[in-house]
Structure formats: structure tokens, C-alpha cells
C-alpha positions as CSV (number, residue, x, y, z in Angstrom):
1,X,8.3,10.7,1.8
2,X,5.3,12.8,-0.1
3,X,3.8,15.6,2.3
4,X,-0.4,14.7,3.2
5,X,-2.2,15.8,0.4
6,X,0.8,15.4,-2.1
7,X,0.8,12.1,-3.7
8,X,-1.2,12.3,-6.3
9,X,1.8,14.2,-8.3
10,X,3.9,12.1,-7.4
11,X,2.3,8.7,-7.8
12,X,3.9,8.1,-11.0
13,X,7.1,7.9,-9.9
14,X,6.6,5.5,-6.9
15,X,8.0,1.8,-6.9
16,X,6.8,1.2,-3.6
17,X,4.4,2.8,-0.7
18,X,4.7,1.7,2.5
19,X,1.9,2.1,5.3
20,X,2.3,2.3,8.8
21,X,-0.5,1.3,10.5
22,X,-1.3,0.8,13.6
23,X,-5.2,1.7,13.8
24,X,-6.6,1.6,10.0
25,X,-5.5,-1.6,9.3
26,X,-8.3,-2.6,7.1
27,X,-8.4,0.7,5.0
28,X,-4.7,0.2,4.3
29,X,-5.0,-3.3,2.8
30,X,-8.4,-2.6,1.5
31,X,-9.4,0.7,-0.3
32,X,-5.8,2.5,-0.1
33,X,-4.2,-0.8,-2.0
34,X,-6.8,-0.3,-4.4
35,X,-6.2,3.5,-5.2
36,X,-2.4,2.6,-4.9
37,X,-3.0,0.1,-7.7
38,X,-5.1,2.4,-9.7
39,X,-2.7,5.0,-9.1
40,X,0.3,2.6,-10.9
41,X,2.4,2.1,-7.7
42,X,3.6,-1.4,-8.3
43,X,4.2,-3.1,-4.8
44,X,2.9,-1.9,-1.4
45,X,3.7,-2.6,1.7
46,X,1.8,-2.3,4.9
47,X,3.8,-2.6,8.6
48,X,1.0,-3.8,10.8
49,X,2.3,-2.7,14.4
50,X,-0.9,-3.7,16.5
51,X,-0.8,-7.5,15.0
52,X,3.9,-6.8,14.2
53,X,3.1,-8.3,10.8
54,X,4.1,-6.9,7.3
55,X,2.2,-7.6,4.5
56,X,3.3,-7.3,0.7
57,X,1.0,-6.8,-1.8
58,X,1.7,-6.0,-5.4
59,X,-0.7,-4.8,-8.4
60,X,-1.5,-7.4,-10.8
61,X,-3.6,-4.9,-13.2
62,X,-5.1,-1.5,-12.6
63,X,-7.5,-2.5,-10.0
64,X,-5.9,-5.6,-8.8
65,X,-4.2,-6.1,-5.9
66,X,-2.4,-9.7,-5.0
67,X,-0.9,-10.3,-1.5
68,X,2.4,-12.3,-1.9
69,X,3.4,-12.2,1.5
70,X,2.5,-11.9,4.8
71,X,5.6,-12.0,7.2
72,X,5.0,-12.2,11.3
């Protein structure tokens, strides 16, 4: 976990972010994957608990963002 505020130190080291999100659903999957992606985190997850869905999504270049699974 990377305190609010935090992660842009620690981006570099990340395999994996994972969202909870339960009210921002389309920020998570839309401009947060993006900056994830841009940032170098590889995979990213985001745990939809309004719609109990997780959805995988994995960078494909520095701006890319493909969605490889969508599990619920």
C-alpha cells in the first residue's frame, strides 16, 4: 500500500495496482489506467463492488491499456 499522494515514487517499482471502486468506476478504467500505464505499472486491476466484477487490464505500450479480463 502507497500513502495518498505517494505513488509517484514508488511507481517504478509496482507490478500491479489494484483499485477498489465502488463509485469512480469509469475514472478507474479510464484516465487512472492510463496514468498507471504511463507511469510503467504493468497490470492493473480494478475490483468493481457496485457491478462484483474484476476487471484486468495490462499495458501494452506507454499509453496503452488492453483489458484481458473481465471476471463477474
Amino acid at each position: 500500500m502507497v500513502p495518498i499522494g505517494d505513488w509517484e515514487s514508488h511507481a517504478a517499482q509496482a507490478l500491479l495496482v489494484i483499485e477498489i471502486s465502488e463509485t469512480s468506476r469509469a475514472v478507474d478504467l479510464g484516465r487512472k489506467a492510463a496514468i498507471y500505464a504511463a507511469a510503467g505499472i504493468p497490470e492493473y486491476w480494478v475490483l468493481d463492488l457496485a457491478d462484483f466484477k474484476l476487471v484486468v487490464q495490462r499495458r501494452q505500450s506507454s499509453h496503452d491499456v488492453v483489458r484481458v479480463a473481465c471476471i463477474g
